[in-house]
C-alpha positions as CSV (number, residue, x, y, z in Angstrom):
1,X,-214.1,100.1,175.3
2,X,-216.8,101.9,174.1
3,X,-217.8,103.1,170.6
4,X,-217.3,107.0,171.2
5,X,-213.8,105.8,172.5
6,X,-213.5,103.7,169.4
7,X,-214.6,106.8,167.0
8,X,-212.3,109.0,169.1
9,X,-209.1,106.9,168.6
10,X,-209.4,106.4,164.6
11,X,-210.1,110.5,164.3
12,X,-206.9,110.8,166.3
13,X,-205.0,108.3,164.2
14,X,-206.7,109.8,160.5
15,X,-205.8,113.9,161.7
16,X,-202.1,111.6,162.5
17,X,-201.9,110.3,159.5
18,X,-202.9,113.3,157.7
19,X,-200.5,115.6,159.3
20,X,-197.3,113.5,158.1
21,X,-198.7,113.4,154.1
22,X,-199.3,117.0,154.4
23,X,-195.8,117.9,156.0
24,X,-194.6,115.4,153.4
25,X,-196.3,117.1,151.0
26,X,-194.8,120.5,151.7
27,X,-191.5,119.3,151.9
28,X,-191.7,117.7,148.3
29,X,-192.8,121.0,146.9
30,X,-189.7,122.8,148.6
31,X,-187.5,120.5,147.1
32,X,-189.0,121.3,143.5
33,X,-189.0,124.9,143.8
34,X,-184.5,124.6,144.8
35,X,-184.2,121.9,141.9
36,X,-186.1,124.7,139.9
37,X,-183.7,127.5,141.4
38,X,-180.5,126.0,141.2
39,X,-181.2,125.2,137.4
40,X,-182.3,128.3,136.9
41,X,-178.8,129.6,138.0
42,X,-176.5,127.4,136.3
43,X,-178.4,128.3,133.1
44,X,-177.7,131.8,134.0
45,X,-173.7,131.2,134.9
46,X,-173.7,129.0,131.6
47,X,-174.8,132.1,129.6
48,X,-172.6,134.3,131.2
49,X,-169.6,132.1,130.8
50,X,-170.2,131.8,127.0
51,X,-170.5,135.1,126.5
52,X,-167.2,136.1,128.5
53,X,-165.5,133.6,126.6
54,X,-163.7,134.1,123.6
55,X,-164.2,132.7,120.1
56,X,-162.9,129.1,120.0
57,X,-159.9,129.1,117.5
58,X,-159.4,126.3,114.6
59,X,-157.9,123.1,116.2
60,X,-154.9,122.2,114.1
61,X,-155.3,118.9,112.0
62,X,-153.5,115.6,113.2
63,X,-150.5,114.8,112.1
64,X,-150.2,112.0,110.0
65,X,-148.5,108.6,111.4
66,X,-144.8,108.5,110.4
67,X,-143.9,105.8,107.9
68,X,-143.2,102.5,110.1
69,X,-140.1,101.8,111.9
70,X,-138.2,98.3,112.8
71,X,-139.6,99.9,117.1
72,X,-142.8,100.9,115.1
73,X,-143.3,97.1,114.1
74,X,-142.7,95.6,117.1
75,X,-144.9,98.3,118.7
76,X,-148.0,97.4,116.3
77,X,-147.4,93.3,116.8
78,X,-147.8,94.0,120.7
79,X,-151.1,96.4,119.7
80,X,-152.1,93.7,117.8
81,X,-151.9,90.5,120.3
82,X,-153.2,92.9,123.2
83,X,-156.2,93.7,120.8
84,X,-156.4,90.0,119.7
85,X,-156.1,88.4,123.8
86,X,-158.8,91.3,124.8
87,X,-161.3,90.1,121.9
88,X,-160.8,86.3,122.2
89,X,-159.4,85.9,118.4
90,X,-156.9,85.1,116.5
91,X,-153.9,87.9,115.5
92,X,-154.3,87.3,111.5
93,X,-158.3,88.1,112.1
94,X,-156.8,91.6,113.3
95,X,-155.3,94.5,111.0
96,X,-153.6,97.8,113.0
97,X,-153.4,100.5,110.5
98,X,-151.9,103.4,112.4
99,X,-151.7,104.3,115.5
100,X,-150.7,107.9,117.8
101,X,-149.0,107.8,120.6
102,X,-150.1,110.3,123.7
103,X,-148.3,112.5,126.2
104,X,-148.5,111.7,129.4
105,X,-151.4,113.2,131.4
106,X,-151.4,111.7,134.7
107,X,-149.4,113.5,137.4
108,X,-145.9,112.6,138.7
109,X,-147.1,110.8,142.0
110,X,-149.6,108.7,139.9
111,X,-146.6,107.7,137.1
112,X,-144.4,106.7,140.2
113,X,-146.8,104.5,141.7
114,X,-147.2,102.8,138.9
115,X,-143.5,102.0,138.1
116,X,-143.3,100.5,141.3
117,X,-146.6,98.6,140.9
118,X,-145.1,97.0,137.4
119,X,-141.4,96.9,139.6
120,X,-143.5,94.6,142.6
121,X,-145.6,92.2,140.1
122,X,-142.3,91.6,138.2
């Protein structure tokens, strides 16, 4: 091999090189400039959407929690061991104050499935 062949070979491996850093290269700017776009046009959505949108009304205030019950208290001493078991410590360390009971918000399929997961493990 001689050194022309030599010289011709690493100019043909450098232009190589330099050909797949440049493509890189314009592929990485292409990418910017769509981030930069799609941005661009969720700002402009965002902007729209707040100005379609109406004025947010005053949430009403939370009800306060109803004086305790003989279900209340059996309701706050399971609170309070599930709290106590899920923080490693003792139940007289733990104080429930109140507490609010939520709707349900999953769907009817999802409230099924779990009855008969509790039904299967019992």
């Amino acid at each position: 091999m001689s050194s022309e062949q030599l010289i011709e070979m690493l100019v043909i491996c450098v232009q190589g090189i330099l050909t797949v850093f440049a493509i890189l290269l314009i592929l990485w700017i292409a990418i910017v400039i769509m981030h930069k776009c799609v941005a661009l046009g969720e700002k402009k959505e965002k902007k729209q959407e707040k100005m379609a949108a109406p004025a947010p009304t005053a949430a009403p205030k939370a009800t306060p929690v109803a004086v305790a019950t003989e279900d209340d208290d059996e309701l706050i001493a399971v609170l309070t061991a599930a709290v106590a078991a899920s923080l490693n410590t003792s139940t007289y360390n733990l104080r429930i104050k109140s507490f609010r009971r939520i709707g349900q918000n999953a769907p009817a399929w999802n409230a099924v499935a779990r009855k008969e997961q509790l039904e299967n493990q019992l």
